[in-house]
VEXVO-690867 format. One record per residue (C-alpha): x, y, z; residue number from 1. Coordinates in nm, 2 decimals, m for minus. Each point is the difference from the previous one (the first is absolute). Layout:
# residues N
      px      py      pz  num
       X       Y       Z  NUM
...
This chain:
# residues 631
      px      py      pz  num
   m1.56    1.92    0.69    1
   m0.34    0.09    0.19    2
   m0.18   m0.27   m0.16    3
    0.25   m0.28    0.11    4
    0.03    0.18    0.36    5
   m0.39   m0.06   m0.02    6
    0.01   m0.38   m0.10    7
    0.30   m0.04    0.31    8
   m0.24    0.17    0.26    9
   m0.26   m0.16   m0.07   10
    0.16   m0.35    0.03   11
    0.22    0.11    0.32   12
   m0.34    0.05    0.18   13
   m0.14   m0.30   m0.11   14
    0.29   m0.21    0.12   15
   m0.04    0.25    0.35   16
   m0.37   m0.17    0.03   17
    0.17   m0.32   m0.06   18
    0.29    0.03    0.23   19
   m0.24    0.11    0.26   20
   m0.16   m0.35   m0.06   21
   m0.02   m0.33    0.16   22
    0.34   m0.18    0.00   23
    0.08   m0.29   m0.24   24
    0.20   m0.29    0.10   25
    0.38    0.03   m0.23   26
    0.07   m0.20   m0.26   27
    0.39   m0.20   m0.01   28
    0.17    0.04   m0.32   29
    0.33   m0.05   m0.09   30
    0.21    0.29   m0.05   31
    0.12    0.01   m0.35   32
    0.36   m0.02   m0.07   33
    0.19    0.22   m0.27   34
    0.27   m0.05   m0.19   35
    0.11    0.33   m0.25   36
    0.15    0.19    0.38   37
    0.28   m0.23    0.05   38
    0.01   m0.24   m0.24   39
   m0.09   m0.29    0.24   40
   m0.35   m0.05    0.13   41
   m0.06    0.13    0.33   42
   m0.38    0.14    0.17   43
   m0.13    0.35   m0.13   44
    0.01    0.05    0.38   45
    0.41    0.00    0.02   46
    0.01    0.21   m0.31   47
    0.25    0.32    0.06   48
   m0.06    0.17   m0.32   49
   m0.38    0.17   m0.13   50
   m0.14   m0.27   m0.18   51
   m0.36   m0.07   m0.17   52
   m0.11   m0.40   m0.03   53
   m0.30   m0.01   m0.28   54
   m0.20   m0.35    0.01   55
   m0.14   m0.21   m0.24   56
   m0.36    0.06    0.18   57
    0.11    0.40   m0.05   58
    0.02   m0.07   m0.30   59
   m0.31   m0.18   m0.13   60
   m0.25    0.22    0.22   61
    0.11    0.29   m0.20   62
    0.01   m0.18   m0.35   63
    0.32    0.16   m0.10   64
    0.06   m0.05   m0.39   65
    0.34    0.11    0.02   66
    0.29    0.01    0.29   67
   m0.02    0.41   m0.04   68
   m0.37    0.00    0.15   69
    0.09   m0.17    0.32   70
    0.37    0.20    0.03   71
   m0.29    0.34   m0.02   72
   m0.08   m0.01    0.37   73
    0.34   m0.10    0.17   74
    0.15    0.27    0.26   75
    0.30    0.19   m0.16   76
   m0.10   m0.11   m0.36   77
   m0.08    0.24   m0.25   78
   m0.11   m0.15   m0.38   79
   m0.05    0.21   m0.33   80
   m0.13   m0.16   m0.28   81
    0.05    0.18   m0.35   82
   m0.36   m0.10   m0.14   83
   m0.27   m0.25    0.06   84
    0.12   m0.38   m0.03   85
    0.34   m0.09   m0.15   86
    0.15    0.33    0.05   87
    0.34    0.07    0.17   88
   m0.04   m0.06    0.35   89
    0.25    0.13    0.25   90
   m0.01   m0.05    0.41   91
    0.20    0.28    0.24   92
    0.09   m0.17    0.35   93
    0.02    0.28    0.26   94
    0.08    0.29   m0.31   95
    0.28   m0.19   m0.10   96
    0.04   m0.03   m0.40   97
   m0.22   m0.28   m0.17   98
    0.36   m0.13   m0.12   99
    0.11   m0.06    0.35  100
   m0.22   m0.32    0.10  101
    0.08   m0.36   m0.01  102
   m0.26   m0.19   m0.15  103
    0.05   m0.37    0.06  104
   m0.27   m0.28   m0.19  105
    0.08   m0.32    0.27  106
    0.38    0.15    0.02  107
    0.06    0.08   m0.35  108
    0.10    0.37   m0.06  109
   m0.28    0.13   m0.27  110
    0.14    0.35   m0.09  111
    0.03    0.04   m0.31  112
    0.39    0.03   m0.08  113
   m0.10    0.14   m0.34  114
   m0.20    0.31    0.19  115
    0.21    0.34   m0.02  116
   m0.01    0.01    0.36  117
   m0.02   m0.44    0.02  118
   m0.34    0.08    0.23  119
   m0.33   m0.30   m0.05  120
   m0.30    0.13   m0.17  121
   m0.30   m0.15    0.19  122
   m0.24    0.07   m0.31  123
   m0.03   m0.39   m0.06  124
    0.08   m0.21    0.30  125
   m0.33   m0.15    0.08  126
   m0.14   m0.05    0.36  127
   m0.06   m0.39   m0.07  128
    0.17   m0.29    0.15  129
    0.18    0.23    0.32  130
   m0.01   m0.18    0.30  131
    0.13    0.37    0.22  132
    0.20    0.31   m0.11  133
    0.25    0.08    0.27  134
    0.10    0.40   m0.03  135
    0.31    0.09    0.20  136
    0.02    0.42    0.00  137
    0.39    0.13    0.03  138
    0.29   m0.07   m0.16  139
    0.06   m0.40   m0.05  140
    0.35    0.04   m0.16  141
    0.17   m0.16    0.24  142
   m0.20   m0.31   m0.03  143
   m0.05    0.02   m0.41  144
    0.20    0.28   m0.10  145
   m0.06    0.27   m0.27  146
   m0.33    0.04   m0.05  147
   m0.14   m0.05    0.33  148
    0.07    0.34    0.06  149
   m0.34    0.13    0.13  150
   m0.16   m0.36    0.07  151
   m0.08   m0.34   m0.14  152
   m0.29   m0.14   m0.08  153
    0.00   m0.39   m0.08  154
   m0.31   m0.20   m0.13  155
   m0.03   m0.32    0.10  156
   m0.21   m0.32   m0.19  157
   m0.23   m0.20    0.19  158
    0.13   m0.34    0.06  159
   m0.22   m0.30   m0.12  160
   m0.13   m0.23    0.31  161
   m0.28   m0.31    0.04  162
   m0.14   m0.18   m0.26  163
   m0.03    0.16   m0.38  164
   m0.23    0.33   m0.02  165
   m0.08    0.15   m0.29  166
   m0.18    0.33   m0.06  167
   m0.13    0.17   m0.33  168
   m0.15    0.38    0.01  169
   m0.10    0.27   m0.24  170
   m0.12    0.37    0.05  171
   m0.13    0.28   m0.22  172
   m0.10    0.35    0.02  173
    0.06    0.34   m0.07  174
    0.24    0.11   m0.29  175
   m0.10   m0.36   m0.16  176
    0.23   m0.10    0.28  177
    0.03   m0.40   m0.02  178
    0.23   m0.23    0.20  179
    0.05   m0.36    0.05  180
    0.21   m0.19    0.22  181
    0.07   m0.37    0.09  182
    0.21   m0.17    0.30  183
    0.11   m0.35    0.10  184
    0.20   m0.06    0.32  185
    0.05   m0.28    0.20  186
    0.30   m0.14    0.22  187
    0.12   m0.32    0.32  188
    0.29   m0.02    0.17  189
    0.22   m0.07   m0.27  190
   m0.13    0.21   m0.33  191
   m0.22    0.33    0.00  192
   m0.09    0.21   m0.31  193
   m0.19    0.26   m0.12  194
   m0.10    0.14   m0.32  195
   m0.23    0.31   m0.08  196
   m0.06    0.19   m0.38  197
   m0.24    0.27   m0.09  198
   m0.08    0.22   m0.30  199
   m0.10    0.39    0.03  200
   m0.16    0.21   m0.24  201
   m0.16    0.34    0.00  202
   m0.09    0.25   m0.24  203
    0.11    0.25    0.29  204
   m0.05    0.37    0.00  205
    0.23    0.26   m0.16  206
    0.36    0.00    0.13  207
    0.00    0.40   m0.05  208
   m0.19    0.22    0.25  209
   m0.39    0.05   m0.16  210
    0.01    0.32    0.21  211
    0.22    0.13   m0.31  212
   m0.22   m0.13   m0.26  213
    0.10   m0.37   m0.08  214
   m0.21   m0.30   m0.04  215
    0.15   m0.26   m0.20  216
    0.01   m0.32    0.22  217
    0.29   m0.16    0.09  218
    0.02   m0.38   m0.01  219
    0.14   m0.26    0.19  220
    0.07   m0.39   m0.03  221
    0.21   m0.17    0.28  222
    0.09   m0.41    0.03  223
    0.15   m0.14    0.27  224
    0.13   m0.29    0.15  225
    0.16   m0.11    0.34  226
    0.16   m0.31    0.14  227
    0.13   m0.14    0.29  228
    0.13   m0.38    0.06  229
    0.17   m0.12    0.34  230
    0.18   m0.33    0.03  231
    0.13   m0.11    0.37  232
    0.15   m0.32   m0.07  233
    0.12   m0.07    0.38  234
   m0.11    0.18    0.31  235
    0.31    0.27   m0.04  236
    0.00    0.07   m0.40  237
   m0.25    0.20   m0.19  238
    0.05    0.06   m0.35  239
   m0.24    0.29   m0.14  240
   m0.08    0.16   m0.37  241
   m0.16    0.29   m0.09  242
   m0.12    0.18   m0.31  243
   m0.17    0.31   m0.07  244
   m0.11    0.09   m0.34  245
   m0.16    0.32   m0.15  246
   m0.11    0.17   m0.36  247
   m0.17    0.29    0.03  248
   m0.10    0.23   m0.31  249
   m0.13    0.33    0.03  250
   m0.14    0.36   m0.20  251
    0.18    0.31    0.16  252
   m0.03    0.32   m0.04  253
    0.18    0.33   m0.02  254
    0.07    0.23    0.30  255
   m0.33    0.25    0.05  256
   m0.11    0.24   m0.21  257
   m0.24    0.00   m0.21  258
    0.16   m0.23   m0.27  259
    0.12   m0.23    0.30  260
   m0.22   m0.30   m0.25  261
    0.18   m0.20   m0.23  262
   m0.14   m0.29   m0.16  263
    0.31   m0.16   m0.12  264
    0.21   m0.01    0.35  265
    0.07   m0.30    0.12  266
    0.18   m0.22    0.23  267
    0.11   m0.37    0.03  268
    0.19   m0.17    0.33  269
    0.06   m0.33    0.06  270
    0.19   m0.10    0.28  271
    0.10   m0.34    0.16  272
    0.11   m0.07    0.36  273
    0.17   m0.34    0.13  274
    0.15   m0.10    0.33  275
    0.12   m0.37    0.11  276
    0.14   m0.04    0.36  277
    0.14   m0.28    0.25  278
   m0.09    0.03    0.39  279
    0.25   m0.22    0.19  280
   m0.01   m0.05    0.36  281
    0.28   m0.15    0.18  282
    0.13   m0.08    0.34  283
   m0.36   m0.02    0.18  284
   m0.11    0.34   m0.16  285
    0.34    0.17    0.11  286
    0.08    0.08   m0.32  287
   m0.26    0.09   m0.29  288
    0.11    0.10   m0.34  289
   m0.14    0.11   m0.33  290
    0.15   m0.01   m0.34  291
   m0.22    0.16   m0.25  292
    0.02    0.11   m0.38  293
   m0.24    0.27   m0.12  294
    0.00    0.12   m0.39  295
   m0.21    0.30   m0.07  296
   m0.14    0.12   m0.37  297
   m0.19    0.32   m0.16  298
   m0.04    0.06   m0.35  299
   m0.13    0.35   m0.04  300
   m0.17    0.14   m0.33  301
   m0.16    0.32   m0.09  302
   m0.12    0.11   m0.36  303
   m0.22    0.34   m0.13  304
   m0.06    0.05   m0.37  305
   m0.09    0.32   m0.09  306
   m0.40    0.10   m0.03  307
   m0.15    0.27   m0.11  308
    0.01    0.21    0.36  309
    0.38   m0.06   m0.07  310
    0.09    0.00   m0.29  311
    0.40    0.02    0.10  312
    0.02   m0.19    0.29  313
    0.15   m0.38   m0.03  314
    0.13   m0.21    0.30  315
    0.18   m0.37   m0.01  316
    0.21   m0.04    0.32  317
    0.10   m0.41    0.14  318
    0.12   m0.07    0.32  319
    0.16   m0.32    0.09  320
    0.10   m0.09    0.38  321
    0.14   m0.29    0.19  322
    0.14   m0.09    0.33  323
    0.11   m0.29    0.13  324
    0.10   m0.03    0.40  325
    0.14   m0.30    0.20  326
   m0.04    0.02    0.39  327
    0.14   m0.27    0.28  328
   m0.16    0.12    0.34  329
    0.08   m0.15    0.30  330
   m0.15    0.01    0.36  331
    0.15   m0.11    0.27  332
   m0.18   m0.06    0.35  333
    0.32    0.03    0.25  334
   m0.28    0.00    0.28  335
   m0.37    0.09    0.10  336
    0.09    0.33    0.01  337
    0.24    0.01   m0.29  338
   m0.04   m0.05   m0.40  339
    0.25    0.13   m0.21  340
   m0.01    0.08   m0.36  341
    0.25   m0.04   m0.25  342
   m0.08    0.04   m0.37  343
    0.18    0.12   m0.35  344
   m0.14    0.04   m0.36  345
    0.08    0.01   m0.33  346
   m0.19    0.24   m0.26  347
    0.03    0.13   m0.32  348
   m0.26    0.18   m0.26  349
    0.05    0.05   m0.31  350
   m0.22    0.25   m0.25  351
   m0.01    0.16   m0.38  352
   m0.21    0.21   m0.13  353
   m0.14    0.20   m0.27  354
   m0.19    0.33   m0.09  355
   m0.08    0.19   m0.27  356
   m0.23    0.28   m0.06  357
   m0.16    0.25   m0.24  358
   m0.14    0.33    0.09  359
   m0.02    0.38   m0.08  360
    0.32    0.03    0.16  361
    0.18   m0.26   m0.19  362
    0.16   m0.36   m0.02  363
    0.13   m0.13    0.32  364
    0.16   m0.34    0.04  365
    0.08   m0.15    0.33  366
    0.15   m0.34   m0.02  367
    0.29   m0.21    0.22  368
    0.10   m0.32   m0.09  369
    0.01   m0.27    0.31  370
    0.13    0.11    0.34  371
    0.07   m0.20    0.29  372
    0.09    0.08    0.38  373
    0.04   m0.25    0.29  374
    0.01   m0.01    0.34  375
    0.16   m0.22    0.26  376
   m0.17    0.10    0.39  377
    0.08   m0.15    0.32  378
   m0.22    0.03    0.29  379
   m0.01   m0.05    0.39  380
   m0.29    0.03    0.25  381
    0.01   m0.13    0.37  382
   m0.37   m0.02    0.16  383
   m0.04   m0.04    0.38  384
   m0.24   m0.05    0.22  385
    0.06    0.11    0.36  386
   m0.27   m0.11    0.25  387
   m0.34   m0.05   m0.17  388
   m0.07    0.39   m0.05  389
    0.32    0.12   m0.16  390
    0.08   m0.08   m0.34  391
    0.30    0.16   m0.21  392
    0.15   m0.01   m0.37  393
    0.34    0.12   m0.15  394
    0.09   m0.03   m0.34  395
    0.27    0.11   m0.22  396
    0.04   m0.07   m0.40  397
    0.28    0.09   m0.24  398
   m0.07    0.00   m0.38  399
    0.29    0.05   m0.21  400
   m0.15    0.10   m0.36  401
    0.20   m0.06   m0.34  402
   m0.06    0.43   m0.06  403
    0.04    0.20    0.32  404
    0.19   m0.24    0.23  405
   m0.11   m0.10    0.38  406
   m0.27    0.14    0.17  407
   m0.12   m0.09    0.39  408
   m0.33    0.02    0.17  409
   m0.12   m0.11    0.35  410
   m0.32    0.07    0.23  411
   m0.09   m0.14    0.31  412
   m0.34   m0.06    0.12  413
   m0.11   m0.05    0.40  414
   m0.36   m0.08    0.09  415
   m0.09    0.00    0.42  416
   m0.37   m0.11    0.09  417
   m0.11    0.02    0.34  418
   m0.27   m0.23    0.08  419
   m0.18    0.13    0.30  420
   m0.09    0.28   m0.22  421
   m0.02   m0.17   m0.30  422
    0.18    0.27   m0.19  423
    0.33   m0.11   m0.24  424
    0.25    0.32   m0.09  425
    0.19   m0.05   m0.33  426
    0.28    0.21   m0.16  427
    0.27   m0.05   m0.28  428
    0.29    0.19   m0.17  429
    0.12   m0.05   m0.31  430
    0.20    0.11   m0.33  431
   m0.05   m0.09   m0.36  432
    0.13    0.07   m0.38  433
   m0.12   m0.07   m0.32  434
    0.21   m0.07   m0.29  435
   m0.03    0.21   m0.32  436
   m0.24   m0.21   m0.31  437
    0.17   m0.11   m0.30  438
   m0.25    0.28   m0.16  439
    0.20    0.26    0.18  440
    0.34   m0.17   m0.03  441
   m0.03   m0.05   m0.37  442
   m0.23    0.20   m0.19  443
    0.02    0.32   m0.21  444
   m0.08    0.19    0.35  445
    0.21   m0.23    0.22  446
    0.34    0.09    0.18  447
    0.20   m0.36    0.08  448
    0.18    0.19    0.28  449
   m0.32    0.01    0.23  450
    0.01   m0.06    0.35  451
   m0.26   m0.20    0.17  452
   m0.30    0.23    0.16  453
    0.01   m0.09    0.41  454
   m0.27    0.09    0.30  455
    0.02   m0.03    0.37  456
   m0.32   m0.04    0.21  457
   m0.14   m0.08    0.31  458
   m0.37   m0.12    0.14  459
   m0.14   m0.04    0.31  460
   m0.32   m0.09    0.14  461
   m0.24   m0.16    0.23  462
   m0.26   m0.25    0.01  463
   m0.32   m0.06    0.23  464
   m0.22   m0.25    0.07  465
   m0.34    0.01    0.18  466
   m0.33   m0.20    0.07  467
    0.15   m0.38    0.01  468
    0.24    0.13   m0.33  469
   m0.38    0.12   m0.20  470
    0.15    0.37   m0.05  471
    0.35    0.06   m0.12  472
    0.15    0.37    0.00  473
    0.34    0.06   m0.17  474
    0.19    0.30   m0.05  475
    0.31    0.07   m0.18  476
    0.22    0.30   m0.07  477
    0.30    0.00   m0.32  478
    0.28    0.21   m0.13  479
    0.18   m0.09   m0.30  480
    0.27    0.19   m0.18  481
    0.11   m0.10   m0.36  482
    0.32    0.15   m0.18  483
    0.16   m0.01   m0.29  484
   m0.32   m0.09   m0.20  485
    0.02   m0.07   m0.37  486
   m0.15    0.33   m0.17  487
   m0.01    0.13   m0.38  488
    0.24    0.32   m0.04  489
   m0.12    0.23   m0.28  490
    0.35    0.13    0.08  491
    0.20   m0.30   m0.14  492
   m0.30   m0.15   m0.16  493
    0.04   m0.35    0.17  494
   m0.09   m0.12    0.35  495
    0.24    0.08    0.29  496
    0.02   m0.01    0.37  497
   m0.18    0.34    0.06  498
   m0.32   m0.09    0.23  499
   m0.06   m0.03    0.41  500
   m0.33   m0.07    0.17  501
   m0.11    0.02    0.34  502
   m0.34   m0.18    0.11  503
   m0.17   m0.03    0.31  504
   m0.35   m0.11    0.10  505
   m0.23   m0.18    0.27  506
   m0.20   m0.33   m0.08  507
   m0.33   m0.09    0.24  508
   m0.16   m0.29    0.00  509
   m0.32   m0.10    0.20  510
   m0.13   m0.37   m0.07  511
   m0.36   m0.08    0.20  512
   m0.14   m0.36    0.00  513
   m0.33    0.05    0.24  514
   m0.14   m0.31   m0.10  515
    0.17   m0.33   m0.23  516
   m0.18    0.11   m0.29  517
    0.06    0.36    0.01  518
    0.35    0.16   m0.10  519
    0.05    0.33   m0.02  520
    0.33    0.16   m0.05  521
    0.11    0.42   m0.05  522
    0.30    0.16   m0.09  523
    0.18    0.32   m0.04  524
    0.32    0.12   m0.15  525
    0.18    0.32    0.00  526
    0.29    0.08   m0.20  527
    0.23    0.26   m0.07  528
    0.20   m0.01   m0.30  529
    0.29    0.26   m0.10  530
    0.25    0.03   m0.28  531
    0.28    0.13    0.14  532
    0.12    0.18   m0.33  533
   m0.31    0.19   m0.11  534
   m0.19    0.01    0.37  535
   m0.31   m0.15   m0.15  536
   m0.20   m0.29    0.08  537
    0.08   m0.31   m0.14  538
   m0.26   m0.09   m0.27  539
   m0.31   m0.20   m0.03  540
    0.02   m0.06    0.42  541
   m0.31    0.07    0.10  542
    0.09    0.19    0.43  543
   m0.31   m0.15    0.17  544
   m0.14   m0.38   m0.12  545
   m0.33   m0.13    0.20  546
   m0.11   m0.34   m0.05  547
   m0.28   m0.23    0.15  548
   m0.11   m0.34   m0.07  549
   m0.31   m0.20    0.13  550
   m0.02   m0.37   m0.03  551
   m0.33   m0.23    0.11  552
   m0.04   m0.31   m0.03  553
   m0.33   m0.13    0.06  554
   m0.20   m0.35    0.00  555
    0.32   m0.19   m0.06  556
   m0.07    0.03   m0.42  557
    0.04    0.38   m0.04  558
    0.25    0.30    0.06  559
   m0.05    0.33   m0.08  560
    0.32    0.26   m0.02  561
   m0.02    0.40    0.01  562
    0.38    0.14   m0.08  563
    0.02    0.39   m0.02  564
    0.32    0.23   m0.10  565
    0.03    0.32    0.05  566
    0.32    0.16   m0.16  567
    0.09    0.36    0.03  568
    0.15    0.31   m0.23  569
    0.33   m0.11   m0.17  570
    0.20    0.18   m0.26  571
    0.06   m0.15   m0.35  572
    0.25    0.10   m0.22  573
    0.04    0.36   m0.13  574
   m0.14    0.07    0.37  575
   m0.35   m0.10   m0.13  576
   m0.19    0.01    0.29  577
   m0.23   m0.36    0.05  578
   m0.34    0.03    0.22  579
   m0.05   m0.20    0.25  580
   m0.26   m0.30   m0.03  581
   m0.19   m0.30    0.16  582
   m0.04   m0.29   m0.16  583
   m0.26   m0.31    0.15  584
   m0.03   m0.31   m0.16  585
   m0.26   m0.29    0.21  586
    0.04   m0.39   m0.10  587
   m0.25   m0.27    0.14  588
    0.03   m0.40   m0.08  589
   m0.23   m0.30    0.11  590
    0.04   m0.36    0.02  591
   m0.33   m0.14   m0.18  592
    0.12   m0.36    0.05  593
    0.36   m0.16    0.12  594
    0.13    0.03   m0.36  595
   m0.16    0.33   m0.14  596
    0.05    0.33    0.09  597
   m0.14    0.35   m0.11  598
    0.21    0.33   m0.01  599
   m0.09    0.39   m0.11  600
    0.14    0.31    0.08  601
   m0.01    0.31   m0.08  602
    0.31    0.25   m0.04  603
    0.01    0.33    0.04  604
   m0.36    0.02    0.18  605
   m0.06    0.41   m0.01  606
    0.13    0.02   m0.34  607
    0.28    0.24    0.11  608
    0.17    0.18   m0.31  609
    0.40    0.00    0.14  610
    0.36   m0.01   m0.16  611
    0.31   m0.22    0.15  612
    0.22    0.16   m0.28  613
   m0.10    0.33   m0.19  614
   m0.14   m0.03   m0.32  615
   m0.06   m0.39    0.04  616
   m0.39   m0.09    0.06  617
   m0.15   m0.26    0.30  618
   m0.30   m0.18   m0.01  619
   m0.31    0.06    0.10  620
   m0.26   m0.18    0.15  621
    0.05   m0.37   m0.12  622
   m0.25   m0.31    0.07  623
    0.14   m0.35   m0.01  624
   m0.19   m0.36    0.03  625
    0.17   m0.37    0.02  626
    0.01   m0.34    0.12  627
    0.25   m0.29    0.09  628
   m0.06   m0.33    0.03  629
    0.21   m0.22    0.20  630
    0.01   m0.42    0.01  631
């Protein structure tokens, strides 16, 4: 913790020398709109609820490989990683359980409905082709129901614009880490499109810690492939498709120990994502609708043959999980200080699965045929505007599910800016339930009679803006409470409603732009996690998280990006205590000519030796070189 403390001083003074400076005339941007809050697009000034906006330009300066590198340094967001590349990957929004977020790829729901707790494993999802990732922190279920329960966090694909551009770039380094990628995009004011692919593949480092003794490299080979076509035959119809695909195959490990290497464990996940909608807009804007069909797809394999370090262990387990949804969303503007909301859906997902397994224990088989459960949700939010400083939201959502029956959430949201002062107070309230997985429904250690788990919580927080809008403070305080959670009893030996949570924390922001090419943004997070049934803290949520980022751009061809993390003591499971660590990772890029450009970075830059999950090893200091050639 000293040594990030150090590396924040230090750059606090600095920025003191430049405060103290000669003024610099402000720069007029536009202020970015978002979408995930509300559902509708409205400025990230009017915004009731905590939310984080991530650029494309955030982004590239920090040449993110995958989506879980950028999601690292958000406020609130805590990540654990079960090993180096294509390990699990889970993300905790403000302590809340890693199966209580919304993950949303351009508005199709990702989780995985063949996970035991239906939760998205952001070990594959690559950072390519993402025009902004919009994180909203607090329950969503009354805008997209179970879920949504601690947050949502929706990816959205850049849109193609201008004449054709295509890129092609490749990157090597440590691990015999190579990646290439190509991308093609284009779009007038009729058709726009844009396509992106890439290949990974790493020799990676040992999925078990090497702390205990393991050193048998892990591998890693990822494809992707993204797409994104818009038609706007007339002036008040848009037609758009989109299509995610991913294959990612990968050696595992065992948990810890000394024995935590096994050559013969491996998995295999392919999964497809598709979405086709119609935007119609009638009656001179007065009336906008969408209509929109998503199908998501995961087919899950894992496989380990016994070896000589075990000689009795044997795995084969399949997972297959679908979900289809149809939504019809429909705004109304009833005036200039009036849209209301109206919207229903229609989903169902459907999983089976298989698993079988040999050990010194014994046989054990594991297997349900195909399960299905749907869900019809109706939903209402009235937005208003009352002057030009006060903006308000109230929404309310019933989902009536084929298992457990009707369930209603609602939160409000108000946000007051007062512009003398140039300071904007924002607040919201909200409750939220998520709906028991198939897994727990249906397998051997499932109960069909579960209830949904629910939360109540509550933000609020203020904003500041100084120096012509070049400094930007922000503050915000949250309680959540979460009951009836989905726990396994060793008492009935399936899961029941046994678990309650309480968490509460602080996030601070502090975002300093003394000069256009210098950005330089700091943040803290505190918070307190409790399970209300043992009295301990929840695990792997670290109670303090620092981070800092520096980004300079320089001579119009290059940019340079410093991103630090600290995260602090958390408790793993069988209270193993985990150290606290700091991780810095430094990125730089230059423009040789228009159409080439130069990257490297290095991750990791002191070579710290950390864990995000006990007995599972992180990399150390890694080196990586590339280039990407545009025309």
């Amino acid at each position: 913790m000293m040594k990030m403390k150090k590396v924040l001083c230090a750059v606090m003074a600095g920025l003191a020398v430049l405060v103290a400076g000669p003024g610099y005339a402000a720069t007029t941007t536009l202020e970015p709109v978002i979408v995930t809050a509300t559902r509708v697009e409205i400025p990230l000034g009017e915004v009731g609820s905590s939310v984080t906006l991530i650029t494309r330009e955030e982004i590239e300066s920090q040449q993110a490989v995958h989506l879980l590198d950028v999601l690292r340094s958000v406020p609130g967001l805590d990540v654990a990683r079960s090993g180096g590349l294509g390990q699990q990957a889970s993300v905790f929004l403000r302590g809340a359980n890693s199966a209580h977020t919304l993950v949303l790829v351009d508005g199709i729901e990702v989780n995985d409905p063949s996970d035991s707790g239906r939760s998205f494993d952001f070990a594959a999802l690559p950072a390519e082709n993402i025009d902004r990732i919009e994180i909203v922190r607090g329950s969503g279920s009354a805008l997209y129901g179970s879920d949504a329960m601690g947050g949502v966090i929706n990816i959205i694909t850049r849109k193609g614009s201008g004449k054709p551009q295509f890129s092609l770039s490749a990157e090597g380094g440590s691990f015999k880490t190579h990646q290439e990628k190509f991308a093609v995009s284009g779009g007038n004011d009729r058709v726009n499109y844009s396509i992106a692919g890439s290949s990974l593949i790493s020799e990676g480092i040992s999925a078990a810690s090497k702390e205990s003794g393991n050193s048998e490299r892990d591998g890693y080979d990822r494809k992707s492939f993204s797409a994104r076509l818009g038609l706007t035959p007339t002036d008040t119809l848009d037609i758009d498709f989109f299509y995610r695909y991913l294959d990612a195959e990968a050696d595992l490990d065992n948990f810890g120990g000394p024995n935590g290497d096994d050559p013969n464990y491996t998995s295999d996940s392919n999964s497809n994502f598709f979405k086709a909608q119609v935007q119609l807009s009638l009656f001179d804007s007065f009336w906008e609708q969408t209509l929109g069909f998503s199908l998501t797809d995961y087919d899950r394999s894992y496989k380990n043959d016994t070896d000589v370090d075990h000689p009795l262990d044997s795995l084969r387990s399949q997972y297959d999980g679908q979900m289809s949804k149809v939504d019809w969303q429909h705004n109304l503007n009833l005036s200039q200080s009036n849209m209301l909301t109206i919207g229903a859906e229609y989903e169902e997902e459907t999983t089976k699965s298989r698993y079988s397994s040999t050990s010194f224990w014994g046989d054990y088989v594991d297997e349900f045929s195909e399960k299905s459960v749907y869900t019809v949700g109706y939903y209402l939010q009235d937005h208003i505007w009352l002057g030009d400083n006060f903006v308000a939201t109230g929404g309310l959502r019933i989902d009536d599910n084929s298992r457990f029956g009707t369930h209603d959430t609602y939160r409000v949201t108000a946000s007051y800016s007062v512009p003398l002062t140039k300071t904007r107070f924002k607040a919201s309230y909200g409750t939220g339930f998520k709906a028991p997985s198939l897994f727990q429904l249906f397998s051997s250690y499932g109960d069909i009679d579960l209830d949904p788990e629910t939360s109540k919580g509550w933000d609020a927080g203020v904003e500041q803006s100084l120096w012509d809008e070049r400094i930007l403070l922000d503050a915000t305080y949250f309680e959540n409470d979460f009951k009836d959670l989905i726990d396994y009893d060793l008492v009935t030996s399936s899961f029941q409603n046994i678990g309650k949570a309480q968490t509460s924390g602080l996030e601070l922001n502090l975002s300093i732009r003394p000069v256009d090419e210098l950005t330089v943004s700091a943040g803290y997070t505190y918070t307190k996690t409790e399970n209300l049934v043992t009295g301990e803290e929840l695990l792997r949520r670290p109670r303090n998280k620092y981070n800092l980022n520096l980004n300079y751009r320089f001579l119009q061809r290059g940019d340079v990006n410093l991103n630090a993390i600290y995260v602090g003591k958390r408790t793993d499971f069988g209270n193993v205590p985990l150290a606290a660590y700091t991780v810095v990772n430094l990125a730089a890029s230059y423009n040789v000519t228009e159409n080439l450009r130069l990257t490297g970075r290095i991750e990791n830059l002191f070579d710290e030796d950390y864990e995000e999950v006990s007995g599972y090893g992180t990399p150390g200091i890694a080196g990586y070189l590339g280039a990407r050639l545009n025309f």
